[in-house]
C-alpha positions as CSV (number, residue, x, y, z in Angstrom):
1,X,0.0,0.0,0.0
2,X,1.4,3.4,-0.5
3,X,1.8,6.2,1.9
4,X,-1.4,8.2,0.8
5,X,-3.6,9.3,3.8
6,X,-6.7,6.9,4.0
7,X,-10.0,8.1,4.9
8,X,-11.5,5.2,7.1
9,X,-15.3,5.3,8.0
10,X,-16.0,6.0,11.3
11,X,-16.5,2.3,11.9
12,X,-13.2,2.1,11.4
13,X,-11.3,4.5,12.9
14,X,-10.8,3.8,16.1
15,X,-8.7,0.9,15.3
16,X,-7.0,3.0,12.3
17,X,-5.4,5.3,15.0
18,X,-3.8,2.6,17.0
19,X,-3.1,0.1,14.3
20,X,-2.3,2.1,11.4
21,X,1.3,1.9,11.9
22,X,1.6,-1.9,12.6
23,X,-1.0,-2.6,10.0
24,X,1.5,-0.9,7.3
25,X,4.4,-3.1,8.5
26,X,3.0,-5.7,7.9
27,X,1.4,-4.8,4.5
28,X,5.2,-3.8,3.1
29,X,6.0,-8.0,3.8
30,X,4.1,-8.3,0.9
31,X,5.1,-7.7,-3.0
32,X,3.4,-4.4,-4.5
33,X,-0.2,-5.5,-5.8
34,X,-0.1,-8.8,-3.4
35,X,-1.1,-7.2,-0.3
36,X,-3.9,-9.0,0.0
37,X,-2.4,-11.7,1.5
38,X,-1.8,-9.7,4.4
39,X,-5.1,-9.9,5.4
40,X,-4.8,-13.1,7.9
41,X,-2.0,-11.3,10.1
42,X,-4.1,-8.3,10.2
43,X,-7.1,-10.1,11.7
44,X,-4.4,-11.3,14.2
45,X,-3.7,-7.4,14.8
46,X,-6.9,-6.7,15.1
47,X,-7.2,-9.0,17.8
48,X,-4.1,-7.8,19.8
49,X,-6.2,-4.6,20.4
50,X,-10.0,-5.9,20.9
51,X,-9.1,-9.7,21.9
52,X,-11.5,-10.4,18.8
53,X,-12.7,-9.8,15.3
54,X,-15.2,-7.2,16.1
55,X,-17.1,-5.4,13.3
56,X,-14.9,-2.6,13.5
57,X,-12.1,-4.7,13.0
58,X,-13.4,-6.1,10.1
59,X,-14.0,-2.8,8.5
60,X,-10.2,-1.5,9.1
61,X,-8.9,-5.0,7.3
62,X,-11.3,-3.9,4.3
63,X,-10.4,-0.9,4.3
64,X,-6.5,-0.7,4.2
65,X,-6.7,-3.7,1.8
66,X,-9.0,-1.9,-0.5
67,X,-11.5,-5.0,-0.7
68,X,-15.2,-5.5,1.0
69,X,-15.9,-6.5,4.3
70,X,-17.9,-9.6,2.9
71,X,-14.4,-11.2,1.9
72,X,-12.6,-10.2,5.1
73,X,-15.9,-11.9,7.0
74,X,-15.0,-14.8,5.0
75,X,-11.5,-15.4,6.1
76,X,-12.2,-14.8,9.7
77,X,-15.4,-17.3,10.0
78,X,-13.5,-19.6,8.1
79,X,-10.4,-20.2,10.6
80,X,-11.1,-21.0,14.2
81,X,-8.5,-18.9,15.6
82,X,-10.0,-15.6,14.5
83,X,-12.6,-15.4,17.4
84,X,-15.8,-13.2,16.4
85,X,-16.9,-12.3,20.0
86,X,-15.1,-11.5,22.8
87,X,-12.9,-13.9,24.4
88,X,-11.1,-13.9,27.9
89,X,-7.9,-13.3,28.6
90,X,-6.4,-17.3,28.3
91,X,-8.2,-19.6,25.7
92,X,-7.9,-22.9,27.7
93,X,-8.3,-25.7,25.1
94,X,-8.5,-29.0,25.6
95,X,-7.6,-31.7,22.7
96,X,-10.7,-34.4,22.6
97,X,-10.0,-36.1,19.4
98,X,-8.8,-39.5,19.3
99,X,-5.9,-40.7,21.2
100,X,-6.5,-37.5,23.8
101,X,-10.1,-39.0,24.2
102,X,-9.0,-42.8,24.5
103,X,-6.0,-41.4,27.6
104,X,-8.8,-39.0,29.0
105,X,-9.2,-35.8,27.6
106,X,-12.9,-35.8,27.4
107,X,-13.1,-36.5,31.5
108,X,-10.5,-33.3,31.4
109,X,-12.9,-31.2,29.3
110,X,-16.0,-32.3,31.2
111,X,-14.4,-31.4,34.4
112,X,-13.5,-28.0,33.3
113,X,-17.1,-27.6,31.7
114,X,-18.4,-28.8,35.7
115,X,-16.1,-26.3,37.5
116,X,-15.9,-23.2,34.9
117,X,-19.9,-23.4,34.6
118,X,-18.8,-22.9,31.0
119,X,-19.3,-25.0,28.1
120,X,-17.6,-24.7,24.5
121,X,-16.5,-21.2,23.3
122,X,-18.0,-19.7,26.6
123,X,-16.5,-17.2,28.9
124,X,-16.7,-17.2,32.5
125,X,-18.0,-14.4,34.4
126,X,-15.1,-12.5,35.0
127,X,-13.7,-12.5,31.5
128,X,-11.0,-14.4,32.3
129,X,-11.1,-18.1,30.8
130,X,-12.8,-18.5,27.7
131,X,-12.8,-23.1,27.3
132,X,-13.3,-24.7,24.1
133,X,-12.6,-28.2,22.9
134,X,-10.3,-28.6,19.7
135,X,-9.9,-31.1,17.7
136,X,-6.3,-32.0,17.8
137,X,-3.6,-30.1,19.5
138,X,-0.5,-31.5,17.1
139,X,0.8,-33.9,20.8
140,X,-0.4,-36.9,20.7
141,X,2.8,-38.1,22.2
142,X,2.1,-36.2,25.1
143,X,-1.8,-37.2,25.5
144,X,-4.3,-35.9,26.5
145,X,-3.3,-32.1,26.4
146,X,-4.3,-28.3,27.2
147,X,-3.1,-25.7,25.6
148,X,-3.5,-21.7,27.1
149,X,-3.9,-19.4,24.0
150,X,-1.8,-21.8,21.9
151,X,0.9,-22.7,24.0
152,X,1.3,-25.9,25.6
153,X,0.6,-25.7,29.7
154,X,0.1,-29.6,30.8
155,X,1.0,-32.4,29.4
156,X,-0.5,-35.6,30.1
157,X,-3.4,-33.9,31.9
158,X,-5.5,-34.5,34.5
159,X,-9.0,-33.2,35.2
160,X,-7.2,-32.0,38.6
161,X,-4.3,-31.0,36.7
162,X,-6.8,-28.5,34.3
163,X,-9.0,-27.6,37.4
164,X,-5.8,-26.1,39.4
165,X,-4.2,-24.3,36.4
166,X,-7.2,-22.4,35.5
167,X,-7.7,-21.4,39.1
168,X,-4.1,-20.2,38.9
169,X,-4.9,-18.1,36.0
170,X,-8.2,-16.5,37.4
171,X,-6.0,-15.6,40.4
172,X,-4.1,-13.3,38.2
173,X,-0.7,-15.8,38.5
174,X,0.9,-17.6,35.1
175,X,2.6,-20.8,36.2
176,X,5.4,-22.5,34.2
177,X,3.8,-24.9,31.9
178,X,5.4,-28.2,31.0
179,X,6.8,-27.1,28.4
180,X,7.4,-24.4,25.8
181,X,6.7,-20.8,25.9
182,X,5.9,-19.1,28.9
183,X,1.9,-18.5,29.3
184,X,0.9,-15.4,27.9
185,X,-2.7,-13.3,27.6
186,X,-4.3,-14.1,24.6
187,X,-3.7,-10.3,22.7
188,X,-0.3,-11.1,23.8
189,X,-0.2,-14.0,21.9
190,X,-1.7,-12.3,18.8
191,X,1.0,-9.6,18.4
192,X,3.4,-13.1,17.9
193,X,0.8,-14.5,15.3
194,X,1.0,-11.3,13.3
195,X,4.3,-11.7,12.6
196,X,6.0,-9.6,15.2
197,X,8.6,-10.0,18.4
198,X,7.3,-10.6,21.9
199,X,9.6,-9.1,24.0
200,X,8.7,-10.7,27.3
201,X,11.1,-12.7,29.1
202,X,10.6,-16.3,28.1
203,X,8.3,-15.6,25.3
204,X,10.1,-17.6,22.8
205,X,10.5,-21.3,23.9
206,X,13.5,-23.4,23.0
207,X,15.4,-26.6,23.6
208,X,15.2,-30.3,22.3
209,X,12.8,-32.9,22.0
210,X,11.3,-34.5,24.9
211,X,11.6,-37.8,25.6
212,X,8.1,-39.5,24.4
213,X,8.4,-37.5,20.9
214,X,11.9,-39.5,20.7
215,X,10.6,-42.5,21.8
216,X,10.1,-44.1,18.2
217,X,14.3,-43.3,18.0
218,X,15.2,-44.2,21.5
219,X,13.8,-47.9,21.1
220,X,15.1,-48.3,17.3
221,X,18.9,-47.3,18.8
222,X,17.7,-49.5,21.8
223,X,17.0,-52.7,19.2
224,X,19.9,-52.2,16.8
225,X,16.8,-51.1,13.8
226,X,18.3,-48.6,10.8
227,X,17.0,-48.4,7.9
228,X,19.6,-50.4,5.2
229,X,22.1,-48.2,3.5
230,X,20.7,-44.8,4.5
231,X,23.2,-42.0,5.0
232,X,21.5,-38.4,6.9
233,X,24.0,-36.8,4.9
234,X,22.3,-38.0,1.1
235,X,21.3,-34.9,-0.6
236,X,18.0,-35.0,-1.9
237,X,17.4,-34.7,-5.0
238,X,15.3,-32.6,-6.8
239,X,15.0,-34.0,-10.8
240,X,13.4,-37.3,-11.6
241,X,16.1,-40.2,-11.8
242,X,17.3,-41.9,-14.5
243,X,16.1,-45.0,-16.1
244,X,17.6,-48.2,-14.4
245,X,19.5,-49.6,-17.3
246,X,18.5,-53.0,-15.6
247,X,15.0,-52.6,-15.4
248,X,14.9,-52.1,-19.5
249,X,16.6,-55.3,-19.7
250,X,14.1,-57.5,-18.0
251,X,11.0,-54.7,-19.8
252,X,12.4,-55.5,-23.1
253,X,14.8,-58.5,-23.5
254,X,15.3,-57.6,-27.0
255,X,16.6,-61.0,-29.4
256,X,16.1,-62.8,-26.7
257,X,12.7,-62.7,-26.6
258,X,12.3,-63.6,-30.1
259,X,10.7,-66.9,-29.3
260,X,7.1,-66.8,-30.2
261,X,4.7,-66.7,-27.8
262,X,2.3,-69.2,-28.9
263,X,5.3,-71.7,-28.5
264,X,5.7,-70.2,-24.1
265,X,2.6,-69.8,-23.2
266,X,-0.3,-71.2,-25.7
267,X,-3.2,-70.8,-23.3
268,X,-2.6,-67.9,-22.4
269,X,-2.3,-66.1,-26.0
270,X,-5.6,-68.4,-26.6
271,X,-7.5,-66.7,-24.1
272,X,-6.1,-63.3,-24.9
273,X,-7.3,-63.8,-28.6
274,X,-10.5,-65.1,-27.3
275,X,-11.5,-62.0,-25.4
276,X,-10.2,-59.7,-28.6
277,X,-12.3,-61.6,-30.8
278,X,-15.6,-60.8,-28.1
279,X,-14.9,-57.1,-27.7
280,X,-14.7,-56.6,-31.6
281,X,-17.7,-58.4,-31.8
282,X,-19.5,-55.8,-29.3
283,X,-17.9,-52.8,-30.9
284,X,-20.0,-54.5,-34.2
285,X,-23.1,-54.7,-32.4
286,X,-23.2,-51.2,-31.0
287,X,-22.0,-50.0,-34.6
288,X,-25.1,-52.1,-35.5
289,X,-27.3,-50.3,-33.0
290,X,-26.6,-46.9,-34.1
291,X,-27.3,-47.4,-37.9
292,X,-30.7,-45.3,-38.9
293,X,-33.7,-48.0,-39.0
294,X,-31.4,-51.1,-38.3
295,X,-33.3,-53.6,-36.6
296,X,-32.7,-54.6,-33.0
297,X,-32.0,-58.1,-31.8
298,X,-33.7,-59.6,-29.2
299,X,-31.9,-59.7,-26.2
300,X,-29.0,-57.0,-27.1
301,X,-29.2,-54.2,-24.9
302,X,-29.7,-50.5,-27.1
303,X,-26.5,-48.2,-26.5
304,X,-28.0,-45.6,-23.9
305,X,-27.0,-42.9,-26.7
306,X,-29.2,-44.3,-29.7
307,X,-31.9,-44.9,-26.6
308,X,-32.1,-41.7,-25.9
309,X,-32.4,-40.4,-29.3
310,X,-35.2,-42.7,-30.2
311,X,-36.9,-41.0,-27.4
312,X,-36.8,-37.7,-28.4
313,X,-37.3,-38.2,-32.1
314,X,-38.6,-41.5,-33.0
315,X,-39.3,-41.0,-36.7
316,X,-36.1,-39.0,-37.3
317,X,-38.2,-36.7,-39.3
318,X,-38.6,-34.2,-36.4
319,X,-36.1,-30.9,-36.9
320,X,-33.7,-29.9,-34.3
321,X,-35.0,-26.9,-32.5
322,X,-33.9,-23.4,-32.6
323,X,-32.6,-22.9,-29.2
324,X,-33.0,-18.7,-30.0
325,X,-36.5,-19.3,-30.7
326,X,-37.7,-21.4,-27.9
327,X,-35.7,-19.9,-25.3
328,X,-37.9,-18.0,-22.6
329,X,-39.0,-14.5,-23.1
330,X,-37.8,-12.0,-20.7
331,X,-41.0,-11.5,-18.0
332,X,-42.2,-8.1,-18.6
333,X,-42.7,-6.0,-15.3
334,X,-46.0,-6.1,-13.5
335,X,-45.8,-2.9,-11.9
336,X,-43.8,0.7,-12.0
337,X,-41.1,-0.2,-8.7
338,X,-40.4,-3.7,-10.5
339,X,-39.7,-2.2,-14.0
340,X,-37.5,0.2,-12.2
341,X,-35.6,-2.1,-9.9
342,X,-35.1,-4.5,-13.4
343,X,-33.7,-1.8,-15.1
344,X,-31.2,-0.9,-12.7
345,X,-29.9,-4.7,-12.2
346,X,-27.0,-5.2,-14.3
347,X,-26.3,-8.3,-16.0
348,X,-24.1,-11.1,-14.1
349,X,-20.3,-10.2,-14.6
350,X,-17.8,-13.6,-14.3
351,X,-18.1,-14.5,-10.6
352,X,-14.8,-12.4,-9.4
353,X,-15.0,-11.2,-6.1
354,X,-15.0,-7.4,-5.8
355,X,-11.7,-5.8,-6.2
356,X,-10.2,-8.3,-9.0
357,X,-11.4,-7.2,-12.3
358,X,-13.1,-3.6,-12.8
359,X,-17.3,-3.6,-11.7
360,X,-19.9,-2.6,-13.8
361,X,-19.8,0.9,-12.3
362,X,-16.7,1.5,-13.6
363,X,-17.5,-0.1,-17.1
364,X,-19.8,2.8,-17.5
């Protein structure tokens, strides 16, 4: 986007004079006339400042992008993360799917649902938890989890576990979670998931691998398995390979082949030849079948083609139709509002959504 002054609707500027400068950031990421594809970060901004997608928020992303509110709304009801009410301050979730359901994370969700007086995407009283149940929280070696605003808290998870971290959290405290980042509000969060740096201490997480995600390669050292010949160090390659010389020789043997194969395998060339011989013989009949007037044998089934046609015009002496003539006559206008409302509707343009091609308003 250039540097020219925007006029934003009242709707959206509030948010312009807080997020203006951000927003630009993160629109110069993008090539000039791509900047459209900055709209999912700047839903994230957007919910840095209100915790959600509000209205308003969704007029500023339409706005600076130069597009209509009807595709921003699109994008943020279409991805889970961009919430379109407001949330509290930690989004506890809770991973039911699968193997986090088999190892108990439905009794963790359901305990949570009992204590918070909350079900899913509902906010307790005080605005502080907001609990929903997701479908799968990418740790299945770690099941059942919780996440707080997208960062692991507690692995293998209890419903006591859950219980006494959210009660942490509504006492204003953020306790070290098992892992990874430290816990953070949830607009804190969105500043990282719009692309910029959280300058907290501990924000960013690092360090290896846990034990049960190495688990697979602890008991393969463990029992001496490797996969045959493999080197970490093989570059991969990026153009198809070449033919294996060896694999031609056994595709095509060339002179040595030159027995016949009557003489190897006679059965089998006899039952080739025999099903040749019945496929020609269909491809006869249906040729048969779609001669003019030919007559039809009994029990031969009528291509579904020549069918059809007999259907429409048995005697063949029927002419094809003039698809201008018969096609239906524009309705005319029973009254003086409908005449005027037809004449101002503009004939369908080719589906593009607004802002990719030029509208019929400017054609004129």
């Amino acid at each position: 986007m250039s540097d020219t002054t925007l006029d934003f609707s009242p709707a959206a500027a509030p948010l312009a004079e807080k997020l203006l400068a951000p927003a630009r950031e993160i629109l110069a990421r993008y090539p000039a006339g791509r900047e459209r594809s900055a709209l999912l970060p700047l839903l994230h901004l957007v919910q840095t400042e209100e915790g959600f997608v509000s209205p308003n928020g969704v007029a500023f992303c339409a706005e600076i992008l130069g597009i209509n509110k009807a595709q921003v709304g699109a994008v943020a009801t279409f991805y889970t993360m961009y919430k379109r009410r407001p949330t509290g301050e930690y989004l506890v979730s809770v991973c039911t799917n699968t193997l986090c359901n088999v190892l108990g994370g439905q009794e963790v969700y359901d305990g949570l649902v009992e204590h918070l007086g909350v079900g899913h995407d509902q906010t307790t009283a005080d605005g502080k938890i907001t609990l929903e149940h997701a479908e799968c929280l990418a740790a299945c070696d770690y099941a059942p989890v919780m996440t707080v605003n997208y960062d692991f808290a507690v692995d293998n998870t209890t419903p006591q576990d859950a219980v006494e971290l959210v009660e942490q959290l509504r006492k204003g405290e953020r306790p070290m979670p098992s892992r990874g980042a430290r816990i953070c509000s949830l607009k804190e969060m969105q500043v990282q998931l719009a692309g910029f740096a959280d300058e907290r201490d501990g924000a960013v997480a690092d360090g290896p691998a846990g034990a049960p995600t190495l688990r697979g390669v602890t008991l393969a050292q463990e029992h001496g398995v490797a996969v045959a010949n493999f080197n970490i160090d093989t570059p991969i390659t990026t153009t198809k390979p070449a033919r294996d010389e060896s694999a031609k020789a056994v595709k095509d043997p060339g002179p040595a082949a030159a027995q016949p194969a009557e003489d190897k395998h006679p059965g089998l060339v006899a039952g080739v030849a025999k099903k040749v011989k019945t496929a020609a013989a269909t491809v006869v009949d249906k040729v048969e079948h779609r001669k003019a007037g030919a007559p039809v044998q009994a029990g031969d089934v009528k291509d579904p083609e020549v069918r059809a046609a007999e259907t429409r015009n048995p005697t063949a002496d029927t002419p094809t139709p003039d698809a201008s003539k018969t096609a239906a006559a524009t309705p005319v206008p029973s009254n003086p509002a409908e005449a005027a409302g037809l004449a101002d509707n503009q004939p369908a343009g080719d589906g593009k959504p607004a802002g990719d091609s030029v509208g019929n308003e400017e054609k004129k």
